[in-house]
C-alpha positions as CSV (number, residue, x, y, z in Angstrom):
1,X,44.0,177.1,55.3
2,X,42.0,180.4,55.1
3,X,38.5,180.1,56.1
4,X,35.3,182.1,55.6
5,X,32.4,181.7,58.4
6,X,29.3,183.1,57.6
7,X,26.1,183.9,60.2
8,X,23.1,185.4,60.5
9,X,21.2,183.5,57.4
10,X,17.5,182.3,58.1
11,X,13.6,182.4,57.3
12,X,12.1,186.0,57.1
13,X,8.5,186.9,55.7
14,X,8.4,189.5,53.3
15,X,9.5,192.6,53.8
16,X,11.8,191.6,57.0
17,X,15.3,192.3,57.2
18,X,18.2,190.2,58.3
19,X,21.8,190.5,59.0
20,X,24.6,188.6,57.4
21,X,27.8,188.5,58.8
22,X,31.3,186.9,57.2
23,X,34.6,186.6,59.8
24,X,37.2,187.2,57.6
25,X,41.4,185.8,58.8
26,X,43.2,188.7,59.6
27,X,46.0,188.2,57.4
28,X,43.6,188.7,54.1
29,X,41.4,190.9,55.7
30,X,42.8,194.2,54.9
31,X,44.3,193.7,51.5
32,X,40.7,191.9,50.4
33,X,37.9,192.9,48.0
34,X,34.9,191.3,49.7
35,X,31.9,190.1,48.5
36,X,28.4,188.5,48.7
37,X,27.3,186.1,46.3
38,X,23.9,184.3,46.4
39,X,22.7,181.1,44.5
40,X,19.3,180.1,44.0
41,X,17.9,176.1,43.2
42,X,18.9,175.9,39.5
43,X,20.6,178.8,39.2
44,X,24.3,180.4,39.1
45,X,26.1,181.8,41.4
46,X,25.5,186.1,41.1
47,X,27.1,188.6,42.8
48,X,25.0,191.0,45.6
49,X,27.5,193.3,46.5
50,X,30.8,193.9,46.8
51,X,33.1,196.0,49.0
52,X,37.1,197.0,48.2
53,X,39.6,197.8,51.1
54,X,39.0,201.7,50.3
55,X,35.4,201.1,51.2
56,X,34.1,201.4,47.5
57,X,30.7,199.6,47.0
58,X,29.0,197.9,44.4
59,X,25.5,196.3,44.3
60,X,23.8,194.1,41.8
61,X,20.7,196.1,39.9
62,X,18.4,193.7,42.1
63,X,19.5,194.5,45.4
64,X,20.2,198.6,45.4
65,X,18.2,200.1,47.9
66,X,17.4,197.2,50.0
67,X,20.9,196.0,50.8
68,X,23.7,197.4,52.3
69,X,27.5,195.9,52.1
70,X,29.9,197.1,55.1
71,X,33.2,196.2,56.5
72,X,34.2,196.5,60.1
73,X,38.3,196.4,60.1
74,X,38.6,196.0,63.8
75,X,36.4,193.0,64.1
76,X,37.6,191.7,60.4
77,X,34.2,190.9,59.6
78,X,31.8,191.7,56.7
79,X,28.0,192.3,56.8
80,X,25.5,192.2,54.4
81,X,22.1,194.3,55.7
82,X,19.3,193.6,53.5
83,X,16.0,194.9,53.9
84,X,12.8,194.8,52.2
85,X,13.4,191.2,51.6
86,X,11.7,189.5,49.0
87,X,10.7,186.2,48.1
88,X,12.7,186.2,45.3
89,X,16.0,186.8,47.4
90,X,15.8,183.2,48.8
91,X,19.1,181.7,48.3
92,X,22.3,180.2,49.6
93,X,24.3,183.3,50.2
94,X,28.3,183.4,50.2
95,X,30.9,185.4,51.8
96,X,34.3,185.7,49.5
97,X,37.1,187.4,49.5
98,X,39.8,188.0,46.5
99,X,42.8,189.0,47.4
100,X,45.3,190.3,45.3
101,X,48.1,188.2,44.0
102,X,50.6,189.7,41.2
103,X,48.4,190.5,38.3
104,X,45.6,188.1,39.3
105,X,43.3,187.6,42.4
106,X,43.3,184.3,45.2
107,X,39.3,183.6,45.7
108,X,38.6,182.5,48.9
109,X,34.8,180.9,49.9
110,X,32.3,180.7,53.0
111,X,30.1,177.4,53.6
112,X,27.2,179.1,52.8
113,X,23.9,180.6,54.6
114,X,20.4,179.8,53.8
115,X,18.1,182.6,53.8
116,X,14.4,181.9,52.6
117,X,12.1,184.9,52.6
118,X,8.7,183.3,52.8
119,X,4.8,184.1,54.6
């Protein structure tokens, strides 16, 4: 069973920053495109950012500037920086990984982190 377990979520005033981080198994690791994903009460699941095995990055509109999406192969771990936090980035936020299978892509999810960005 291939599991995602994310850290570093919690309550931050405005204009904080906080780290997330997303172990990754080694045996998707590598061969992954990896990616945050946040979802707010009442709201759909959006992507943040995403990073692909070449180190290519790509950030939702929202985020650019603030956040930062790298990927430490030796530690098989994913990090989300975001800074400048807003209230409006308050959400459950989820690490996944897609890795490639044939012509389509296996999704694999986190359990989650709150972060609330509140005074």
């Amino acid at each position: 069973q291939v599991q995602l377990v994310e850290s570093g979520g919690g309550l931050v005033q405005p204009g904080g920053s906080l780290r997330l981080s997303c172990a990754v198994p080694g045996s998707i690791f590598s061969s992954s495109v990896l990616g945050w994903y946040r979802q707010a009460p009442g709201k759909q699941r959006d992507l943040v950012a995403a990073i692909t095995s070449g180190g290519s990055t790509n950030y939702a509109d929202s985020v650019k500037g603030r956040f930062t999406i790298s990927r430490d192969n030796a530690k098989n771990t994913v990090y989300l920086q975001m800074n400048s936090l807003k209230p409006e980035d308050t959400a459950v936020y989820y690490c996944n990984a897609k890795v490639p299978s044939g012509f389509f892509a296996v999704g694999y999810w986190g359990q989650g982190t709150q972060v609330t960005v509140s005074s």
